[in-house]
N, C-alpha and C positions, 0 to 999 in steps of 0.2 A: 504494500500500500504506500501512495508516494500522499506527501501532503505538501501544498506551497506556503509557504513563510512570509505574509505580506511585509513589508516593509523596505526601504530602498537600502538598509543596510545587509540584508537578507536573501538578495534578488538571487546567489548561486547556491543556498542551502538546498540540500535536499535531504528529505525525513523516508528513514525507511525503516516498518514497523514488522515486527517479524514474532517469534513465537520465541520463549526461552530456550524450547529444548531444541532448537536450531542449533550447529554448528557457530558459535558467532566470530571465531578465530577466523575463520575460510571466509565468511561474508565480508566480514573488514580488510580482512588481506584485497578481496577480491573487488573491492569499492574499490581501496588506494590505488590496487594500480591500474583500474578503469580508470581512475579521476587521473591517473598523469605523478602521481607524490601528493596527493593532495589530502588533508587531513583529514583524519576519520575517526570519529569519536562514537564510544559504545556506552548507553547510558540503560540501568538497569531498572525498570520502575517497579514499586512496589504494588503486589499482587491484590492488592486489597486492603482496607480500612479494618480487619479482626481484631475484635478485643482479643481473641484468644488464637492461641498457635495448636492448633489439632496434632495429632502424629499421624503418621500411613506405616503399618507394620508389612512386610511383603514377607511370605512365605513360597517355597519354592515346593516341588513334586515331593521331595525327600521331606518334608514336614506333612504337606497338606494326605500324605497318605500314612503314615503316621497317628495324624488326628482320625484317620477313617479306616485305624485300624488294617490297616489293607500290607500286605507284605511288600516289603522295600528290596525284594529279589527282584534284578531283570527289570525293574522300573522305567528304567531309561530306553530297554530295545520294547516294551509293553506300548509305554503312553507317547513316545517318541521317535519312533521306531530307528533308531540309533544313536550311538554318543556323543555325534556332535551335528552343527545343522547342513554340514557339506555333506553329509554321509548318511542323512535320515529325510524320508520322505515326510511332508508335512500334511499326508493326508489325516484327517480325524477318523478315527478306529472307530467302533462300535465302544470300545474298552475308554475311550477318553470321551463319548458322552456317559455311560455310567457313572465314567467319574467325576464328570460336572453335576451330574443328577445327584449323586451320594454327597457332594459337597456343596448343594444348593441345602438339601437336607439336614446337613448336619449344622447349619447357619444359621437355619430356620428352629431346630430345636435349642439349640445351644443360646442363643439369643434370644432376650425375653421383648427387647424393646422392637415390636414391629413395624413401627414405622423409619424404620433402620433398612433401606432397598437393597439389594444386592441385582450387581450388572455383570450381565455375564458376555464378554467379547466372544464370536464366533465368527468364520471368514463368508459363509456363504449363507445362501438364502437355503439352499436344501439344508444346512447345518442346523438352522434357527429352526427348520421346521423338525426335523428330528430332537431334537431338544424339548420343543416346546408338544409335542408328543409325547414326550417320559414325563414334564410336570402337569399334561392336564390332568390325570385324575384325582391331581391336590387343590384342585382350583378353590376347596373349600380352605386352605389354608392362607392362600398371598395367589395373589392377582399376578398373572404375566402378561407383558405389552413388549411389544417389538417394535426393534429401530430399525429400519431399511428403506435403501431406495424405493420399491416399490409400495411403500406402505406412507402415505401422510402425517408427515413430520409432525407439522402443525397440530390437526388432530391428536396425533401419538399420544403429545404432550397434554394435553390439553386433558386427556383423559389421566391422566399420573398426578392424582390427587391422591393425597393419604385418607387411607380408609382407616380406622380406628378396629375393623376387624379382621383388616389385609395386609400383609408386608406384598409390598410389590419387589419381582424377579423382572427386570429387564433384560430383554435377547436382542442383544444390538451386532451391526455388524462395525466397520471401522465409520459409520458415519457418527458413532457417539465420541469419537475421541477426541474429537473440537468444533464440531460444526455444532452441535446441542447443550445446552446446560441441566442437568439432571437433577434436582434438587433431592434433599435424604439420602446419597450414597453413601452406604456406608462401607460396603464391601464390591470388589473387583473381581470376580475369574477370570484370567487372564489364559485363552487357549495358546494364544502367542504365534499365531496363524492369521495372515491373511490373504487375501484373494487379490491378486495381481493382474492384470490386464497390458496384453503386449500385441508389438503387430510381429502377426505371422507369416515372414515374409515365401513360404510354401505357397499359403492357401491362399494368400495375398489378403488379410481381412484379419480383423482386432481377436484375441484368442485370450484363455486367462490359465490361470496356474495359481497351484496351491502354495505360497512360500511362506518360511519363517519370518514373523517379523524382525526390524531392528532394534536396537537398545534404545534409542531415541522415540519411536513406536510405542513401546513399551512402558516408558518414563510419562509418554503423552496418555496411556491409560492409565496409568496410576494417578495420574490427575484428579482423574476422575471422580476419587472420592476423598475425604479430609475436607472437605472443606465447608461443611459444617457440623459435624464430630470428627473421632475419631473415626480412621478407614482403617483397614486390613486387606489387599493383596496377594492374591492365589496365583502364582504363575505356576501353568502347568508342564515346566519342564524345570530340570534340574538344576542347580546353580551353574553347578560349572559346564554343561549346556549354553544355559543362559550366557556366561562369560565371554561365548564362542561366538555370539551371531555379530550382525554386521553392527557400525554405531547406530551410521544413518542408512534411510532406505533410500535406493536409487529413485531421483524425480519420476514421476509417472510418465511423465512427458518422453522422458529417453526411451520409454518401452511402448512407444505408440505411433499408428504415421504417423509423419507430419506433412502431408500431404498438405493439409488445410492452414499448418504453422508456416509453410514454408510459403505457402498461395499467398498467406499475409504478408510476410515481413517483406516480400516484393510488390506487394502491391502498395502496402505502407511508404515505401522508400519513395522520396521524390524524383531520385533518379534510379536507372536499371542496375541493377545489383551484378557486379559482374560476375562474385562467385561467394553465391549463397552461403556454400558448403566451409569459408574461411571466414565467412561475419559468426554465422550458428559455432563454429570452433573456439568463439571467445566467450561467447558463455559460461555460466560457472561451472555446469557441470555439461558439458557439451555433447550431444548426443551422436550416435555413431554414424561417422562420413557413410555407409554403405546405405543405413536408412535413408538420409538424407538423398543420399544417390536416387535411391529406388523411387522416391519422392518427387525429386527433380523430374527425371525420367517419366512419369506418368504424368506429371502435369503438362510434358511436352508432348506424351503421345496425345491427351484430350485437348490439345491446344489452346490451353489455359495460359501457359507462357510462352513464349516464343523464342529463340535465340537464330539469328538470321546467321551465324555463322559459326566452327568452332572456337573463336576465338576470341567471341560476340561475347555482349552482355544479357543475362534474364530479363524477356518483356515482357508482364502482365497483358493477355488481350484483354479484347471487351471480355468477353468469356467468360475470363479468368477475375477480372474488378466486380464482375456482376456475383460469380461465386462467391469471393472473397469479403460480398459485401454484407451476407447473410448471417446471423448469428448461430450457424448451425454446421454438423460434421459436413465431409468435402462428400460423401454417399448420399446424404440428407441433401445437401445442395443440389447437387448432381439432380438429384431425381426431382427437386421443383423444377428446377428448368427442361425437360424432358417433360414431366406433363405438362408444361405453359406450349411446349412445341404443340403439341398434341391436342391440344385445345380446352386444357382441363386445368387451367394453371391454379386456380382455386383450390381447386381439393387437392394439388399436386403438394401444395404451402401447408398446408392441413398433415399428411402425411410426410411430410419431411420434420416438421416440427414432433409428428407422437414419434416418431424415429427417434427422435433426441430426447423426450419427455420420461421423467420420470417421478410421482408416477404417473401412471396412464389416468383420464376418466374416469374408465370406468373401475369401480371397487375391486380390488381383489384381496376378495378374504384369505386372512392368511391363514396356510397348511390345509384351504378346502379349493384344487384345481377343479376339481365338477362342479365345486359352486362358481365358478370362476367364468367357464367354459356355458355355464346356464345363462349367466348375465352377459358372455358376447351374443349366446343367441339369439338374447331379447332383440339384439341393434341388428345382427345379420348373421346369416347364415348363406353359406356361396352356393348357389344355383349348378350343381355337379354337370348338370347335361349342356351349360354354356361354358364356365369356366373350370381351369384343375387349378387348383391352390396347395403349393406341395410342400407347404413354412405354416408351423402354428404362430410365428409373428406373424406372417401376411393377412390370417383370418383376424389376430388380436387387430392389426391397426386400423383394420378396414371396420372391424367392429368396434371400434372407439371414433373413427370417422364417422361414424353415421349416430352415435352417440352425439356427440358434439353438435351434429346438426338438428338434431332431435333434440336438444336443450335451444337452441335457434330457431327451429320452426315452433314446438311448442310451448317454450316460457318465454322465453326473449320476446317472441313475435306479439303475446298478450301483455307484455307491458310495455312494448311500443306502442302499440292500439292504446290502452290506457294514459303514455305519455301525451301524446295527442290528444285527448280528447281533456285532459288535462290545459294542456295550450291552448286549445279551444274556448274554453271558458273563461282565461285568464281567473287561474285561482291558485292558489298555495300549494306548495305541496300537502298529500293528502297524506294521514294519518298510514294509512297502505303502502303507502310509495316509501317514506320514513323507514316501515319496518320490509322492506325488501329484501335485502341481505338475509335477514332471517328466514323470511318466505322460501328463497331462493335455495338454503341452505335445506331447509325441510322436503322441500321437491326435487332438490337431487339426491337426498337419500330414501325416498318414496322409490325413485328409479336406479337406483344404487351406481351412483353418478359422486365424485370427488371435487365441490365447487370451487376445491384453490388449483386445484388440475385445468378446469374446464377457463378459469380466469387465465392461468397461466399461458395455456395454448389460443386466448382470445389477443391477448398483447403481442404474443410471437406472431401472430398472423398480421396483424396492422404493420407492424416492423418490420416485417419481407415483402409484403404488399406497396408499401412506401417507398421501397428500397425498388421496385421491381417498376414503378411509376420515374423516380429518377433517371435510373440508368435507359428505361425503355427500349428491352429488347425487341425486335423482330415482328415477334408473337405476339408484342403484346396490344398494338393495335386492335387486330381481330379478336381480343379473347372476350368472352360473353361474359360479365359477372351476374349474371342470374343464377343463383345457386342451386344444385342436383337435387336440394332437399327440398323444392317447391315441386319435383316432380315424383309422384303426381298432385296437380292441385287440389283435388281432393280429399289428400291425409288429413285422417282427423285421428283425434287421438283425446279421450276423454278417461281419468282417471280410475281405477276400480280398487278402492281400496281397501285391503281385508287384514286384520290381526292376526298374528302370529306371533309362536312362543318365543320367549328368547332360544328354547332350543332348538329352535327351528331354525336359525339365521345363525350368523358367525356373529359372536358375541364382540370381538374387536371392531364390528364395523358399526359399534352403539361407543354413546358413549358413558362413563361413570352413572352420569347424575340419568339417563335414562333407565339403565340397568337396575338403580336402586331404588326409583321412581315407582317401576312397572315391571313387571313380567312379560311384558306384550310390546309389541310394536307393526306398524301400522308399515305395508308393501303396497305396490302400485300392481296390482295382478291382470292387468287387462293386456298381457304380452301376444305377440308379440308388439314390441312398441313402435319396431320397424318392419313392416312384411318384405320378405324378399322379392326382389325386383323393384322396390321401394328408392326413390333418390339416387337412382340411374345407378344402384350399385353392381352391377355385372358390367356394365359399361367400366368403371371407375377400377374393379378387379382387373379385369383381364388388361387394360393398361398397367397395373400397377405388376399383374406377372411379365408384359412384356418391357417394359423398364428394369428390371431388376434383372432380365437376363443382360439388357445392352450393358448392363452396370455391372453385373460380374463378369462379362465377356471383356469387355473397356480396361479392368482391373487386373488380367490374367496375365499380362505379360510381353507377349510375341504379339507381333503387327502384323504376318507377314499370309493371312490367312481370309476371305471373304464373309463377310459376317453373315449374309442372310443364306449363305450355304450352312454354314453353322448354325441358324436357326432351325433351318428347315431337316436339318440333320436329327436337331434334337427333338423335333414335332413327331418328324417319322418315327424315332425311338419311343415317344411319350404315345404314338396312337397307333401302333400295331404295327410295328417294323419288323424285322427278322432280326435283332442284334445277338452276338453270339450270346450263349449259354454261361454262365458262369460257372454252376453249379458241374456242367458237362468237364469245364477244363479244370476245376476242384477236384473231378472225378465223382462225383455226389449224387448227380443228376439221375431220378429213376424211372424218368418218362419215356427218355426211348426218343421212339420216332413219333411218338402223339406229340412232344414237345413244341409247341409253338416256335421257340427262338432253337436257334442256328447250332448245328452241332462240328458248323467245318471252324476250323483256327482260320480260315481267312476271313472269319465277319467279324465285325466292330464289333467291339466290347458295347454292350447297352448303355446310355446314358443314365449317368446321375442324375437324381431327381433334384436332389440338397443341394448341389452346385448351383444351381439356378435360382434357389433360393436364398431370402434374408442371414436366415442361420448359418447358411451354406457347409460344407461339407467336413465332417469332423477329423473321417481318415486320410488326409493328403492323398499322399502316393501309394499308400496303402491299401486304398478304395478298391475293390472289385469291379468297378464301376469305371466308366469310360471320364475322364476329366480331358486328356488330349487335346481332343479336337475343337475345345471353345475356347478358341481366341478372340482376343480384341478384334474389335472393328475397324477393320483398314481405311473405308471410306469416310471414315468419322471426320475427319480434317473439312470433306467438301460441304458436312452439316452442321460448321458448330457456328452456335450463336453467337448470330450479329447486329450490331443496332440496328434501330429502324431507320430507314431511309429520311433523309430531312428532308425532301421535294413536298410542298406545300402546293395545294392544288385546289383553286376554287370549287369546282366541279363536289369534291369529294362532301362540302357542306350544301351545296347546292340539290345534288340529289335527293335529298332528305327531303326538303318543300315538295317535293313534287310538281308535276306540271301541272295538276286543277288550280283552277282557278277559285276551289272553293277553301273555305278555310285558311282563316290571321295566323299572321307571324307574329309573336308580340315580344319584340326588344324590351327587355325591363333595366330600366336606369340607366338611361343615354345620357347621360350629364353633358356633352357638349355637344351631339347631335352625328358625332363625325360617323359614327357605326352606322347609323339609321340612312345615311347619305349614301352610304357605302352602299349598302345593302339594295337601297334601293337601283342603284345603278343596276343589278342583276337579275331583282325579279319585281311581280310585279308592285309598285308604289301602294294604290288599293290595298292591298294584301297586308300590309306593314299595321299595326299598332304599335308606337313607341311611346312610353311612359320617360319623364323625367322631373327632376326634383325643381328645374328652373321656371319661374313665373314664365308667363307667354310672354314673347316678343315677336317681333318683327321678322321672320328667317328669307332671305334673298336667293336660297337655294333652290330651285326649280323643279329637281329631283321632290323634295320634300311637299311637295302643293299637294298630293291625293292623298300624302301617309297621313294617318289618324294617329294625333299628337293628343296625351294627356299632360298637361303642364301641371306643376307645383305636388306630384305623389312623391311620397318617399318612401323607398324603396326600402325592404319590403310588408312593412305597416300596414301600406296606405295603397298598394297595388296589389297584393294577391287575396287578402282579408280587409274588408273597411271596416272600422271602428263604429259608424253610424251612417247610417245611408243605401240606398242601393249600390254598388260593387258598378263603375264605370266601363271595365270589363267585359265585353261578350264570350265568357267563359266558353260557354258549349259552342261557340263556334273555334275558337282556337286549336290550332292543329301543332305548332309550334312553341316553344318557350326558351327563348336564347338570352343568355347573361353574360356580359360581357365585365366581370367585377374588379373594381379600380378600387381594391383595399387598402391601399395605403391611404388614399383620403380621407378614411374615416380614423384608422387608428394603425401607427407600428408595432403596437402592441400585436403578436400572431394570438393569444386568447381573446381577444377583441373580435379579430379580423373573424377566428372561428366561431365565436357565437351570433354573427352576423352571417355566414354560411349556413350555421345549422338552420337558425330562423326561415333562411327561405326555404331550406326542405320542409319544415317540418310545416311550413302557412300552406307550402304547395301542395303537399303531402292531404293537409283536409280539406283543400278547395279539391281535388279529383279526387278524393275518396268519398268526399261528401255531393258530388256532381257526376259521379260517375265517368270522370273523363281518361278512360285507361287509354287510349289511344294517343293522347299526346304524351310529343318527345320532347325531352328538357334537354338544354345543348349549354353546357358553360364553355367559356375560351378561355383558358387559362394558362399562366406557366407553368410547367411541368414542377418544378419546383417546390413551387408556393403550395402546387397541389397536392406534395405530398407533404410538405413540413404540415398544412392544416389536416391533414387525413380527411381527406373531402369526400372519398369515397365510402368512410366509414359513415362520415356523415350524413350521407347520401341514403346507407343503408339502415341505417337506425329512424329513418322515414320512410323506409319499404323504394326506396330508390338505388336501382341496381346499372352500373356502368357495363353498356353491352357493345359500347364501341369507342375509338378514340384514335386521333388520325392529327399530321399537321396542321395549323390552324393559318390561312391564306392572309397575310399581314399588307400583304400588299394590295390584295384586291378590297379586304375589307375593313381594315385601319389596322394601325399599330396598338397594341396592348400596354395599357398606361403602367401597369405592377414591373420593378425591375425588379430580377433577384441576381445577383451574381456567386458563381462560384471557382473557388480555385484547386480544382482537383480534375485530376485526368478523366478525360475520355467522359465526364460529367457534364453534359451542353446543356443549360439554361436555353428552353424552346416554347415555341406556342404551341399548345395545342387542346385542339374540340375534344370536349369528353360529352360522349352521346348517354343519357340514362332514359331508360323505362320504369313505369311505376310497375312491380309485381305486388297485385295488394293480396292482404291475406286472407287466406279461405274464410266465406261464410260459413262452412263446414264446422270445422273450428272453433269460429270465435263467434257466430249468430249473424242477428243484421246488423253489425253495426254503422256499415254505410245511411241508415236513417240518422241515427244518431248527429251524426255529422254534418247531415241533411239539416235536418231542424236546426241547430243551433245556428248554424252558416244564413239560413233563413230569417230565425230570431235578429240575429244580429246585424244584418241587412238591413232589413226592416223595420229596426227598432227605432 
């Protein structure tokens, strides 16, 4: 963490805030001689304001079995399986959960005071779930609750209240060792194992491994408790064991590509990096030239960088700044931009982001996979006779994707209806609205849905979408943002909800105070909540299986091979090809000649399923199975994304009008007329409604004699909704709505500028909901820029306004656009351009009539 030091005496200090049980000798070495000799100072702060100094007693294997009575024969090849950690595998035995089980036990009798927690370190999610299988049948004794990626932090916590007739066992994995604060620790089990994550440069794809922790590791869970009694410390290996492992643990980052590390720090650089591989070398602990290679090397075959010779400098392309730009892995990126190709770029953002997410949406009770596997069914279930789906990831994220839009179509959608009709009235917020959060929190655990998950992946989507508005690929003109989850219009989805016992559900996914409450808790049972075929999802699968082969094909290696032979390769294998026998060349095979596949040694080996899959292939070169033949995409070079073309072209906004002569265009806020002039130059004058904020005068422009001019509206108060009066307006005839908005006039302020945005979606939004005008199209001209710093498109959609096209904006033929924004970063062009929206409103189905609603008041208020 850096921090700035205001002051002019100050201007070169830099603060860098680090963890105690860091190395601090190698860090300050490693400042000075970054800094040139430059002084470097280590200041130590103290831990905390304690009256009192707790102790941490650490006991080792040779005590803790001792105390559990258990023979100290062999202990070390038993619970360790060898004497030191070069020489013993760090799997967990059957024999070292008993003996976390027998000494969870003996802490729990021995010890009178139970609100005294005991946390027990374990490396993996299978580990936690084995563990937490040996203490449930004490559950009447002390409460367990587990820390994990996959399980809500937040929550977790939030339930880790002391119960006066519970000691709580916490099963955490290394996320409790500084990311959490645990209050009541008083005891540690320390397995002294954790789960490593490295890239496998075989399989070409992130892999993990069981290793001993470090001594510094170790030091950071004993942390964990003292510090507010006394703690005690169970390390489950031997002292002199202990003595042997490493201090610190190797950065995670060394054992991972860097693929995406490396995409950055050249894209970061203002100039092209001549050689990556000697800047990454001065690092403190510098990860290995071959990774880095391997790294290099595949961002040059997907032509994400470029090096025009060997003896060139690294270039970021477009490609590569658009990847770069995303807050997500370089596989996650990869695959939005592949479904934006494809025309899906929406759900592609959605899917790249629960790639990275953890946890997911949707709930997963832990140590119950079929209750798991019941709650994706709710959201989907893949349609076998259209698509094969051959990854239990690909069904989870598909069924968390349709999840997510299933909290969008039906909560989100009913209290945008409600915000509106809210605006409509001009009134407070309401009592309802206030307690939202908590509504929201109760209806996604009705539909067994995780609300800080569901938020989490609602911000990463606006932040790639923003980001995908800037740069402006290719694709991104044509992409429709009408969402998959409106299809079909008719989803409806009305609650059923019925009681059941607590032991009927997974009791970690309640929390404390409901459990003590009640016996019962209230399900949403009218599943499925998504039918299949529901929200284009067979469309949305079978993209995401053929993505994921271009992406393990892309990753494999060798260039030097045709991809769509390679596809069609593996299609034939996956739908009735003749590939040889495996079991025939095993000698196993007892079919004979009925055998369906190949008994000669000159047929291919049949294809991997796994390989083409997320999880992808666990046996390398081991596989039985054909890996060979999918390699990367040769052609790939002639399809990688490129910006959109800048040729600005009247025609392109022109088309829109249409040739009839029926049905207004109506310009809103022509502050000095020059748009309306424009405009009229091209079609026909009649046809024009322009609204503006200036009193009448006198106009000499000749063009402007037939356009229907409202003087003195202000925009948008006083032209989409009137205060009192009839509406000047011929709503129902208008076929057009074009804003051409000069936000800086009103304020620099960018929350200003966006509540002046939203405003008009949301007045527009119940003039055609309330008049029924779905046919008209709303057209802003804007900078590209400004449109994304405001998120206009979010804007847009939180009033049921969805952007289904967007194109150069004709500056010449139709005026210059008053908003400047500038930017100084590559390959980033500050541009004009039309963004086409349609209203998709939401099902009567659903939500009733509320179109009267809207009607009346709009009425009322006209009239009044």
């Amino acid at each position: 963490m850096k921090c700035e030091i205001r002051g002019s005496r100050h201007l070169n200090t830099r603060v860098v805030l680090m963890s105690a049980t860091a190395d601090i000798g190698r860090y300050r070495d490693y400042f000075r001689d970054l800094g040139r000799g430059e002084r470097v100072e280590v200041l130590g702060i103290p831990s905390s304001n304690r009256k009192e100094n707790f102790q941490r007693q650490v006991s080792y294997l040779e005590q803790v079995t001792g105390f559990l009575g258990i023979s100290s024969e062999l202990i070390t090849s038993r619970y360790c399986s060898g004497p030191c950690p070069s020489m013993a595998d760090a799997e967990i035995k059957p024999e070292v959960h008993k003996l976390i089980h027998e000494l969870v036990l003996y802490i729990h009798e021995n010890e009178p005071d139970i609100e005294k927690s005991i946390l027990v370190f374990l490396p993996t999610y299978y580990a936690l779930e084995q563990q937490w299988y040996l203490l449930k049948p004490f559950s009447s004794s002390f409460k367990v609750h587990i820390l994990h990626g996959s399980v809500d932090t937040e929550q977790a916590l939030m339930a880790m209240k002391i119960w006066k007739s519970h000691r709580k066992v916490i099963l955490a994995t290394n996320i409790a060792e500084s990311s959490v604060t645990i209050p009541k620790v008083a005891f540690v089990i320390d397995s002294c194992r954790s789960l490593q994550v490295f890239w496998d440069s075989a399989r070409r794809k992130d892999s993990s491994e069981l290793v001993w922790v470090s001594k510094s590791q170790a030091e950071q869970r004993r942390g964990r408790t003292g510090r507010t009694c006394d703690g005690h410390v169970y390390r489950l290996v031997t002292q002199s064991f202990f003595s042997n492992l490493e201090d610190f643990e190797c950065p995670a980052i060394l054992k991972l590509s860097l693929r995406q590390q490396v995409l950055q720090i050249c894209c970061a650089e203002s100039r092209a990096i001549n050689d990556p591989k000697a800047l990454l070398q001065k690092a403190l602990d510098p990860p290995d030239a071959e990774v880095v290679e391997d790294a290099l090397n595949l961002l040059l075959h997907v032509k994400a960088l470029e090096k025009p010779s060997s003896r060139g400098r690294y270039e970021p392309t477009f490609y590569g700044r658009l990847l770069a730009s995303f807050a997500l892995s370089f596989d996650a990126s990869v695959l939005v931009v592949k479904f934006g190709e494809a025309g899906m770029l929406r759900e592609g953002i959605l899917l790249g982001i629960l790639m990275d997410t953890q946890p997911l949406p949707i709930l997963h009770p832990f140590g119950d996979d079929h209750l798991f596997t019941e709650y994706i069914n709710c959201y989907f279930s893949a349609d076998s006779d259209k698509i094969v789906l051959t990854g239990r990831k690909e069904v989870a994220f598909l069924g968390n994707l349709c999840a997510f839009q299933f909290w969008q179509r039906v909560f989100k959608d009913k209290h945008r209806l409600e915000h509106l009709k809210q605006v409509l009235k001009f009134e407070e917020m309401e009592p309802a609205t206030l307690l939202l959060p908590k509504l929201e929190e109760e209806w996604c655990f009705f539909h067994h849905l995780l609300q800080s998950s569901l938020h989490h992946v609602s911000e990463m989507y606006e932040d790639i979408l923003n980001s995908m508005h800037r740069f402006r690929p290719n694709f991104l003109p044509a992409s429709n943002g009408i969402p998959t989850y409106y299809s079909p219009y008719e989803f409806g989805h009305t609650c059923l909800l019925e009681c059941q016992q607590q032991g009927e559900i997974d009791a970690l996914s309640s929390s404390d105070e409901q459990l003590e409450q009640s016996n019962e808790t209230r399900k949403c049972v009218a599943v499925p909540f998504v039918a299949s075929g529901h929200f284009q999802t067979n469309d949305v699968a079978e993209n995401l299986v053929n993505t994921i082969k271009e992406i393990r094909v892309q990753c494999a290696g060798d260039t030097s091979s045709n991809y769509p032979a390679i596809i069609n390769d593996y299609d034939s294998h996956m739908n009735g090809g003749a590939p040889l026998c495996v079991y025939f060349v095993n000698g196993c095979c007892n079919r004979g000649s009925l055998c369906r596949f190949s008994h000669s040694l000159q047929a291919k080996k049949p294809a991997c399923k796994f390989f083409f899959s997320l999880q992808g292939c666990r046996n390398g070169d081991l596989c039985s199975f054909s890996h060979d033949s999918y390699q990367p995409i040769s052609s790939y070079g002639s399809n990688v994304c490129q910006p959109e073309a800048d040729h600005a072209d009247a025609s392109s906004l022109l088309r829109l009008f249409g040739t009839s002569s029926v049905g207004y265009i109506l310009l809103l806020d022509d502050a000095n007329m020059h748009f309306t002039s424009n405009l009229a130059n091209h079609c026909k004058p009649s046809r024009i409604i322009s609204t503006t904020s200036l009193t009448e005068t006198s106009i000499c422009d000749p063009l402007l004699t037939d356009v229907r001019i409202l003087w003195g509206l202000h925009h948008p108060y006083q032209t989409i909704i009137s205060n009192k009066g009839e509406n000047p307006i011929p709503w129902n005839e208008v076929k057009i709505v074009l804003w051409f908005p000069y936000l800086d006039s009103h304020s620099d302020n960018l929350d200003v500028q966006k509540i002046l945005v939203q405003n008009f979606f949301e007045y527009l939004a119940i003039r055609i909901l309330g008049d029924t005008l779905f046919e008209v199209k709303i057209i802003l001209a804007m900078n590209n820029i400004k449109f994304s710093q405001l998120e206009v498109e979010k804007l847009a959609r939180e009033s049921f306004f969805f952007l289904t096209e967007s194109f150069p904006f004709d500056e010449a033929s139709f005026g210059e656009l008053l908003d400047t924004v500038t930017v100084n970063k590559p390959m980033l062009m500050p541009r004009s351009v039309s963004y086409v929206f349609d209203m998709q409103p939401p099902s009567d189905i659903q939500f009733g009539d509320y179109a009267s609603v809207f009607q009346k008041h709009l009425h009322d208020r006209e009239t009044s």
